[in-house]
Structure formats: C-alpha cells, structure tokens
N, C-alpha and C positions, 0 to 999 in steps of 0.2 A: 589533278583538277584542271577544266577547261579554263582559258581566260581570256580566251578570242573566239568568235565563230563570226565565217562570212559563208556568205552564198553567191553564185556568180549563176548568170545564164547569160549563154552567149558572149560571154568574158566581159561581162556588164555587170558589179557590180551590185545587187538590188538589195542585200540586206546585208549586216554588220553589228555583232554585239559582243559587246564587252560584259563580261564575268565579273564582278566583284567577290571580294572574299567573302565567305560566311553561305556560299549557297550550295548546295550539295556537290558531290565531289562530280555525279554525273547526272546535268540535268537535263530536264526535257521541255523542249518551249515546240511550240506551233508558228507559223507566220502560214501566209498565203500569198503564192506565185500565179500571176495571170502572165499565162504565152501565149503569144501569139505566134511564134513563129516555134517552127521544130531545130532543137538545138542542146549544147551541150549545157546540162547542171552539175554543177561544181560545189563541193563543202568541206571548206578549210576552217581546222582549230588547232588550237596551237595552246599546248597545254603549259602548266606552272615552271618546266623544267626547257622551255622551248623548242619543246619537240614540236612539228608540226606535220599533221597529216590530211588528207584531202582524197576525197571519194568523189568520182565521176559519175555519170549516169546518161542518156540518152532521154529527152523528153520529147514526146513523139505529137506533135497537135495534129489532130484532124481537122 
C-alpha cells in the first residue's frame, strides 16, 4: 500500500499527499500541472514497508 506520493517539476515541489489507511491498496487520484517552462517530472511514493520508488519523465512545453 502507498502512504506517500509527491510530484516535483524542476525539483520544485508542487504536490504532496499522504495515503491514510482504509483506501485501496493501489490508488488512482488526478491533479493538474501548468508548466511553464520545459523541465524534469518527478513521482516519488513510498510504500507501507518504506520502500521508496520514483519515475522521471521529460515535460516538454511549447
């Protein structure tokens, strides 16, 4: 089960949410990133057992 998840762009944290118990083991939420600039996104969580893993990506603005 998740019990952390952040999002970073450009190593600027923009969002941050804490899991409570009781919500499914893998959930799925939405938010909304406005960029402005072209730069790295970042998604770190960090599960029950404190593993922690994090996916990169390239957001590319026109």
């Amino acid at each position: 089960m998740i019990t952390d998840f952040t999002c970073t762009h450009l190593d600027q944290e923009v969002l941050r949410i804490r899991l409570a118990p009781g919500l499914s083991a893998n959930p799925m939420f939405s938010f909304r990133l406005r960029a402005t600039r072209t730069g790295k996104v970042a998604f770190t969580w960090v599960d029950q057992h404190g593993t922690v893993t994090t996916a990169e990506a390239l957001l590319t603005v026109t």
